[in-house]
C-alpha positions as CSV (number, residue, x, y, z in Angstrom):
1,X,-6.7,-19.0,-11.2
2,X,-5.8,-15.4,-10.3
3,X,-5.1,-14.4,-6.9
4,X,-6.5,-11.4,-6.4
5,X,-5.4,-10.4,-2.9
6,X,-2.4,-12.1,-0.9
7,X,-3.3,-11.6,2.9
8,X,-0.5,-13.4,5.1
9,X,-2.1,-12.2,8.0
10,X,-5.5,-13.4,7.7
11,X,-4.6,-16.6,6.4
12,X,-2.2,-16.7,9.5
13,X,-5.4,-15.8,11.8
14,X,-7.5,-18.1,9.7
15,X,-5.1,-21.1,10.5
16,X,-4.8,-20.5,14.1
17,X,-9.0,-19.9,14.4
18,X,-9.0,-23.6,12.7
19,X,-6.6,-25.6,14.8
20,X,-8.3,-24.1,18.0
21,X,-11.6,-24.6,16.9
22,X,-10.7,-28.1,15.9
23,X,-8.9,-28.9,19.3
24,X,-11.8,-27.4,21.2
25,X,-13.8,-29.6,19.6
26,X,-11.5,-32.5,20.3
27,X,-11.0,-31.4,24.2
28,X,-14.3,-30.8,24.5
29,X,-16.6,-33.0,23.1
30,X,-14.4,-35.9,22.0
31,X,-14.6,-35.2,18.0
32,X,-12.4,-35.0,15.3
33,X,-13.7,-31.9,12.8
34,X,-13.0,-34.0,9.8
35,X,-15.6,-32.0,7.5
36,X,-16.3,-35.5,5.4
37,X,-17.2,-37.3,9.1
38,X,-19.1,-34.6,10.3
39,X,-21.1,-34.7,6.8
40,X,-21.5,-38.4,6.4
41,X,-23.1,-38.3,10.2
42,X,-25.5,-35.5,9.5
43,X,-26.6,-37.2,6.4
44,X,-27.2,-40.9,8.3
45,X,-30.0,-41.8,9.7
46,X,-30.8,-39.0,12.6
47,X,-29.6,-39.8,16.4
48,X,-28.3,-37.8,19.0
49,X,-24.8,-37.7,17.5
50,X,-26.5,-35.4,14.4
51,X,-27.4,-32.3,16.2
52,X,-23.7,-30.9,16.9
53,X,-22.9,-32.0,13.3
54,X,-25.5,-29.8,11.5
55,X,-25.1,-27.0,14.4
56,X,-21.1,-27.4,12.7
57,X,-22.2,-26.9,9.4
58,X,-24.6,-24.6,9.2
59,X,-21.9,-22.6,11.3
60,X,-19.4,-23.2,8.6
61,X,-22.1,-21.5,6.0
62,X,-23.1,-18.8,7.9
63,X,-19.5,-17.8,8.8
64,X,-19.4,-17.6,4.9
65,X,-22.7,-15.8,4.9
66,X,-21.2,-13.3,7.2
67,X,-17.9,-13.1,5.5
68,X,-19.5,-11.6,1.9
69,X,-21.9,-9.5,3.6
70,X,-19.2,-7.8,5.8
71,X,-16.7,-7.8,2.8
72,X,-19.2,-8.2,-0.5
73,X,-16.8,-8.7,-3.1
74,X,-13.6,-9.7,-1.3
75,X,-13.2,-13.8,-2.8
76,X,-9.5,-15.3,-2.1
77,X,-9.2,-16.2,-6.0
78,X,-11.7,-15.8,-9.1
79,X,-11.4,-19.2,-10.3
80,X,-13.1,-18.3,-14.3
81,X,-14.8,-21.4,-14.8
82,X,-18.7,-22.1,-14.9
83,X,-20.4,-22.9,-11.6
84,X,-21.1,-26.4,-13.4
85,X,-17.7,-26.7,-13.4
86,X,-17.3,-26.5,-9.8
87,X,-20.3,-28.3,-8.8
88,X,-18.9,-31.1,-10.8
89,X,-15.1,-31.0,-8.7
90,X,-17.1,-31.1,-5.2
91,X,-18.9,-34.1,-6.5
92,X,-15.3,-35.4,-7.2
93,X,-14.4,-34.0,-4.2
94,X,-17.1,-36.1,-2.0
95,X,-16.3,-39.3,-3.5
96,X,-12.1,-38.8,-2.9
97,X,-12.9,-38.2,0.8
98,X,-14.8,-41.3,0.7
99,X,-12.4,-43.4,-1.0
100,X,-9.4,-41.9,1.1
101,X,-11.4,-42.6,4.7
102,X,-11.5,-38.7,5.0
103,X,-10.7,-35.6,3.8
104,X,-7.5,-33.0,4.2
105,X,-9.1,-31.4,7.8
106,X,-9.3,-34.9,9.1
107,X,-6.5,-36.4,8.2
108,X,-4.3,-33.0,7.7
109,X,-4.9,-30.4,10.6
110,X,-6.9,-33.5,13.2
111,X,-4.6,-36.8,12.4
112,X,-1.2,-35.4,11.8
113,X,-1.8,-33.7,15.2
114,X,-2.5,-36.6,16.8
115,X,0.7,-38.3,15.0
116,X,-1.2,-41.0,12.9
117,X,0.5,-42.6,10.3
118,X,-2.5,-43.6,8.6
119,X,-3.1,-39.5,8.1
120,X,0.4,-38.9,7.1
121,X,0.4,-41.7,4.2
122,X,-3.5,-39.8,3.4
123,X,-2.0,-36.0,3.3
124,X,0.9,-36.8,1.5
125,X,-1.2,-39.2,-0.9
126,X,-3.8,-35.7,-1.2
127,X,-0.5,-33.6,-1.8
128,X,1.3,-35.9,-4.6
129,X,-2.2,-35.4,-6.2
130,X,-2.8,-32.6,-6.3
131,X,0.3,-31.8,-7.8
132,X,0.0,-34.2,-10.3
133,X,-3.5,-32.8,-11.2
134,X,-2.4,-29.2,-11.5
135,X,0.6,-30.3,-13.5
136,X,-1.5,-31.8,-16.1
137,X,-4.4,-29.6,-16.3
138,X,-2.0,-26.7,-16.9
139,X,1.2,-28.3,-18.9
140,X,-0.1,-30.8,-20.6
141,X,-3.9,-29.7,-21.3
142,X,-3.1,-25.7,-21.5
143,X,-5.7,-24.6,-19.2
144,X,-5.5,-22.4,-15.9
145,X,-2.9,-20.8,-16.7
């Protein structure tokens, strides 16, 4: 992966935008933004629970949407693989937030807030991972790098 521009500032803004979105939605409406929960309710069966989850998500796309149009060109990294490739890791992706009871905005910017323990053994299971997988992928199998 190549980083092709390093922005403190926005990634500063970008943080701050997220833990007051996801407090707002925790004041407000009583919900945890935990992208995997928010998903997994949209996709059930429909009740009136779904409609602020796929009002969430289709926010979260069209933000993106937004984002390239205002900035066409301007990605945080060029990752070089084939879109198979990363089709395949979000599919990997889906069934390690389902097997870890939620995913790093859950458990890392929602639960750690809230000082659950269950969220700091989850983010620091994610973390120890993570590391473990970029260790191997790039020492031992040579690629990424």
């Amino acid at each position: 992966m190549t980083i092709v521009h390093f922005t403190p500032i926005s990634g500063l803004i970008g943080g701050v935008l997220i833990g007051a979105s996801s407090s707002l939605l925790l004041w407000l409406n009583g919900r945890i933004a935990g992208i995997s929960g928010i998903v997994t309710g949209a996709l059930a069966r429909p009740s009136k629970d779904s409609a602020w989850r796929w009002l969430f998500l289709v926010g979260m796309l069209v933000g993106a949407v937004v984002e390239f149009w205002l900035w066409p060109g301007n990605r945080a990294f060029d990752g070089g693989l084939p879109w198979p490739v990363f089709l395949l890791a979000g599919v990997l992706v889906g069934f390690g937030t389902n097997l870890g009871s939620g995913c790093t905005s859950g458990h890392g910017v929602c639960g750690l807030a809230r000082l659950s323990p269950r969220s700091l053994v989850a983010v620091l299971t994610f973390m120890a991972t993570g590391t473990l997988t970029v260790f191997i992928v790039r020492h031992i199998f040579g690629a990424g790098s």
